[in-house]
C-alpha positions in Angstrom: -114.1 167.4 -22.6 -111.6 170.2 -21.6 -114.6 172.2 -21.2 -116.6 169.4 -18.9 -113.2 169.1 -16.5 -113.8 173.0 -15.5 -117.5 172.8 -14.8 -116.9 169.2 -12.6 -113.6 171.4 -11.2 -116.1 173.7 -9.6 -117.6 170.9 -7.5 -114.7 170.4 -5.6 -113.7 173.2 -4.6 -117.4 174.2 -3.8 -119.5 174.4 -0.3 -121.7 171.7 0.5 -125.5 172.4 0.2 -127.3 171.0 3.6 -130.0 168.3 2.6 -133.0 170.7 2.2 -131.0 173.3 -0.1 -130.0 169.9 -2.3 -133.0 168.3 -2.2 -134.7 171.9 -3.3 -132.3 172.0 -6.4 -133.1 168.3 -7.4 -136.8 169.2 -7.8 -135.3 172.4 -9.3 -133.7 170.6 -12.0 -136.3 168.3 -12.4 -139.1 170.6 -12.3 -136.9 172.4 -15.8 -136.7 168.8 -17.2 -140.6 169.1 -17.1 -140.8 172.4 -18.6 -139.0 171.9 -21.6 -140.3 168.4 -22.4 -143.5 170.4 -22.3 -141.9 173.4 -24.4 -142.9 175.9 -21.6 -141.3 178.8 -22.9 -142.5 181.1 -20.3 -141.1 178.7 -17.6 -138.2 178.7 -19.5 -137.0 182.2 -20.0 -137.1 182.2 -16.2 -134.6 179.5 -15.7 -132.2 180.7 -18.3 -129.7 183.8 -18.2 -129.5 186.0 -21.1 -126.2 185.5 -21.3 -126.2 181.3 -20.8 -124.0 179.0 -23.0 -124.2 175.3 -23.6 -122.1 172.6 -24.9 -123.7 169.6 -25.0 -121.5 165.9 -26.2 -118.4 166.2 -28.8 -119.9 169.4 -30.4 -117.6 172.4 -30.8 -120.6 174.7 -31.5 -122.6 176.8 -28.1 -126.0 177.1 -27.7 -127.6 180.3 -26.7 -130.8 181.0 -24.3 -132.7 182.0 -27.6 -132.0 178.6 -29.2 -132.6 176.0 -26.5 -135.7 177.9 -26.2 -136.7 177.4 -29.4 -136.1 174.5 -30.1 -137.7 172.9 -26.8 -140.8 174.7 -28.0 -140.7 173.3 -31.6 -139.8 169.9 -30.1 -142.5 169.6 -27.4 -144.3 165.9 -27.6 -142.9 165.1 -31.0 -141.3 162.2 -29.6 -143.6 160.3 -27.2 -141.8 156.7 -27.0 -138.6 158.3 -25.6 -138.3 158.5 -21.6 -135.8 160.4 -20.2 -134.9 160.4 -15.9 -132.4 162.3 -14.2 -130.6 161.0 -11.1 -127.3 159.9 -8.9 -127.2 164.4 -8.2 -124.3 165.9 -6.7 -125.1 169.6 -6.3 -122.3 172.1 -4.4 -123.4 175.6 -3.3 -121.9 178.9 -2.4 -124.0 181.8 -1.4 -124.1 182.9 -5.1 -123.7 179.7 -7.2 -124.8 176.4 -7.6 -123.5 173.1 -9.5 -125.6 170.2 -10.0 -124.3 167.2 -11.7 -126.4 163.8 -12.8 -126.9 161.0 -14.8 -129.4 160.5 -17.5 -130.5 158.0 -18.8 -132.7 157.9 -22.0 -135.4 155.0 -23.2 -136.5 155.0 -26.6 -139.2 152.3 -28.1 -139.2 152.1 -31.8 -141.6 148.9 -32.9 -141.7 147.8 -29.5 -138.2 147.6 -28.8 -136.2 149.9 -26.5 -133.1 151.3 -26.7 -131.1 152.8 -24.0 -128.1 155.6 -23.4 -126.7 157.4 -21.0 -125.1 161.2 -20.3 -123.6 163.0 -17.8 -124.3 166.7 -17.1 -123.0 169.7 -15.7 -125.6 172.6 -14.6 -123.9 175.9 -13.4 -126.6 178.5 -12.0 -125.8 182.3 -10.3 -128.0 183.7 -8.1 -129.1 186.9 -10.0 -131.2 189.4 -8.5 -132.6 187.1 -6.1 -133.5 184.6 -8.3 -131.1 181.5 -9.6 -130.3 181.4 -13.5 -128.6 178.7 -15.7 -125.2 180.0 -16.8 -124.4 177.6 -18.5 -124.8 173.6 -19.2 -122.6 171.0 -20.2 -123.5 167.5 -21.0 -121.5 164.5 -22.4 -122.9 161.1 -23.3 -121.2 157.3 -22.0 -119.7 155.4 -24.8 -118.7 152.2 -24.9 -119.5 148.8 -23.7 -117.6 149.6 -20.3 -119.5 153.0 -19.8 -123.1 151.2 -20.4 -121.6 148.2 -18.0 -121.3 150.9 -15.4 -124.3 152.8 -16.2 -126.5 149.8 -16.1 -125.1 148.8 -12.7 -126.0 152.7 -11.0 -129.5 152.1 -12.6 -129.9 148.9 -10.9 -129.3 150.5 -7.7 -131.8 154.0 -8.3 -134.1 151.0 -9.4 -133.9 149.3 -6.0 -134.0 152.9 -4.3 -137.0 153.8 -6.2 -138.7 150.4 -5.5 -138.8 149.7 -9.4 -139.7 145.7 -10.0 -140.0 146.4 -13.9 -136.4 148.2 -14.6 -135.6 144.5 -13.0 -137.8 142.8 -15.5 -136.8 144.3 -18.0 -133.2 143.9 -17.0 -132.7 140.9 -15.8 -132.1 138.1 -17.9 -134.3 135.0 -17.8 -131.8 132.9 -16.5 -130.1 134.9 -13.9 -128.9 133.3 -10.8 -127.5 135.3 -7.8 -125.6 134.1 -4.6 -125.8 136.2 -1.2 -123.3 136.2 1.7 -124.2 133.1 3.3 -124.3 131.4 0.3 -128.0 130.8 -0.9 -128.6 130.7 -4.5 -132.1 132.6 -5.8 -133.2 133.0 -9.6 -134.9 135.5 -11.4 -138.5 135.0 -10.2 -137.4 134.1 -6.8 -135.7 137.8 -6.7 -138.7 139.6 -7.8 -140.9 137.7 -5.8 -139.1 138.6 -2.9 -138.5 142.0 -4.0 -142.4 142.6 -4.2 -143.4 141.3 -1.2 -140.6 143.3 0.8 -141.4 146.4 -0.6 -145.1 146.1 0.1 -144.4 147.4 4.1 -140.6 148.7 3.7 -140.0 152.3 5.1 -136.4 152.6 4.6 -134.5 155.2 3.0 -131.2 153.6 1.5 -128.6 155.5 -0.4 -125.5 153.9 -2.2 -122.5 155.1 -3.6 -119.9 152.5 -5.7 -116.3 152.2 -5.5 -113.0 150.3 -6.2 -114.8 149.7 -9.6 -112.8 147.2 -11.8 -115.1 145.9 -15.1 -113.9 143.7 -18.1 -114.9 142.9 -21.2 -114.9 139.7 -22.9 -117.1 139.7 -26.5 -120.3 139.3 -25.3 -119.7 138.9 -21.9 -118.9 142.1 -19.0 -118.3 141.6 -15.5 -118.2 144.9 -13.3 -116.8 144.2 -9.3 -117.0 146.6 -6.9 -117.9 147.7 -3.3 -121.4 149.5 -2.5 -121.6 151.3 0.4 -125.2 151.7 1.8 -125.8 154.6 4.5 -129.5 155.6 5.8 -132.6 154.0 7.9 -134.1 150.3 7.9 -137.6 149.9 7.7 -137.9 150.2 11.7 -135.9 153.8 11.5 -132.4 152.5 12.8 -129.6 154.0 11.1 -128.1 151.5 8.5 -124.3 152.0 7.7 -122.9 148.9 5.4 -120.2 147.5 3.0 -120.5 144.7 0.7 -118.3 144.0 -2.2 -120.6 143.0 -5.5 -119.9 141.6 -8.9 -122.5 141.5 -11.7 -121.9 139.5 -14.8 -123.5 140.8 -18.0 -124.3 139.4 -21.2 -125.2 141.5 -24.7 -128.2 140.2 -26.4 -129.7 142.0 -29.4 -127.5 144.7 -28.4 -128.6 145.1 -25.0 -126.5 144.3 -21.8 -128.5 142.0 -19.5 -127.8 140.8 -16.3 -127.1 137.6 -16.0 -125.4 136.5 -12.8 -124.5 138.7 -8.9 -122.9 138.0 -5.9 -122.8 140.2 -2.7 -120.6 139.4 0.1 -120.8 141.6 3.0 -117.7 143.7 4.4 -117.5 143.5 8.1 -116.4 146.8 9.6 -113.2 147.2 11.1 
């Protein structure tokens, strides 16, 4: 964790990339996601230094270039039914280094059934004879029911930026019931109905970031509360610049946290 601290230290004190260097690192990372799902080792060896070390979770032990090589290569395909995505990047830049930070988050189907966790990670990349290497990696995974309360929530919103009706499915409980601003009530197939048909023409390009997070929990029960601030275009290309404060209520069933119940209330800018 001590370890984890450094590498997220860097961030901070780091320059901001401009949006074309950022969004070039983002395929970057995703692009090396590819390639060792795939077990490219060619690919590989370009993307790593010879000298890179990685710590990924609790584990005391390092892993060298030779070894996370190897075994991307021996693993490649064995596990079809697990889905791995990469998002919510934060990626700092000086002339000759790089940090990217993201979320994971990893499906797994066993007998029809999935199964989902999350991680954080920590990329660190120098700029060595004109090309960038990895340095060195650090990953930790989110424990706990809090950490998948929070975890689920940042999913719902890359689902809503990526237009994705069947993470909401799949998420959603049956019997969800949400309340808006003005103080209409909508349920489950009411949302996605809406949802579909929006998204058919919708051009905009939304981001969100979360704050003032509070979440409980209560047995079975979670409730996360928070504001989401939402910067970008609307679907006629005006800039959007908002506040709302959210809650979500969650319920576990069969192990998996489920959305039950939301409420948004915009903020109204001072």
């Amino acid at each position: 964790m001590a370890i984890l601290l450094i590498a997220l230290s860097v961030v901070a004190v780091a320059a901001e990339c401009t949006e074309a260097e950022a969004k070039a690192f983002e395929k970057w990372d995703h692009d090396w996601s590819k390639y060792n799902a795939e077990g490219n080792r060619a690919e590989l060896e370009k993307i790593y230094a010879d000298d890179f070390v990685g710590i990924g979770g609790l584990s005391l032990g390092t892993d060298s270039k030779k070894t996370i090589i190897d075994n991307a290569v021996k693993n490649a395909g064995s596990n079809p039914n697990r889905k791995s995505t990469s998002h919510n990047y934060l990626i700092t830049c000086t002339p000759s280094t790089v940090t990217i930070v993201h979320r994971n988050t990893v499906v797994v189907t066993t007998d029809g059934k999935e199964s989902t966790s999350w991680s954080r990670t920590a990329h660190v990349l120098e700029k060595r004879g004109g090309n960038w290497r990895v340095v060195s990696s650090f990953s930790n995974g989110v424990d706990g029911d809090r950490g998948a309360i929070f975890s689920i929530t940042l999913d719902g919103d890359q689902a809503s930026m990526n237009r994705d009706l069947d993470w909401l499915r799949k998420n959603v409980a049956d019997d969800f019931v949400g309340i808006i601003g003005d103080g209409v009530a909508y349920d489950k197939p009411q949302m996605i109905a809406y949802l579909e048909n929006l998204w058919k023409t919708d051009k905009s390009k939304v981001k969100t970031n979360l704050s003032d997070i509070t979440i409980r929990v209560d047995g079975d029960m979670g409730i996360i509360t928070g504001v989401r601030h939402s910067k970008g275009i609307d679907n006629d290309g005006k800039p959007v610049d908002s506040k709302a404060r959210f809650s979500r209520t969650l319920v576990k069933r069969d192990g998996k946290w489920m959305r039950i119940a939301a409420t948004d209330v915009g903020i109204k800018a001072e």
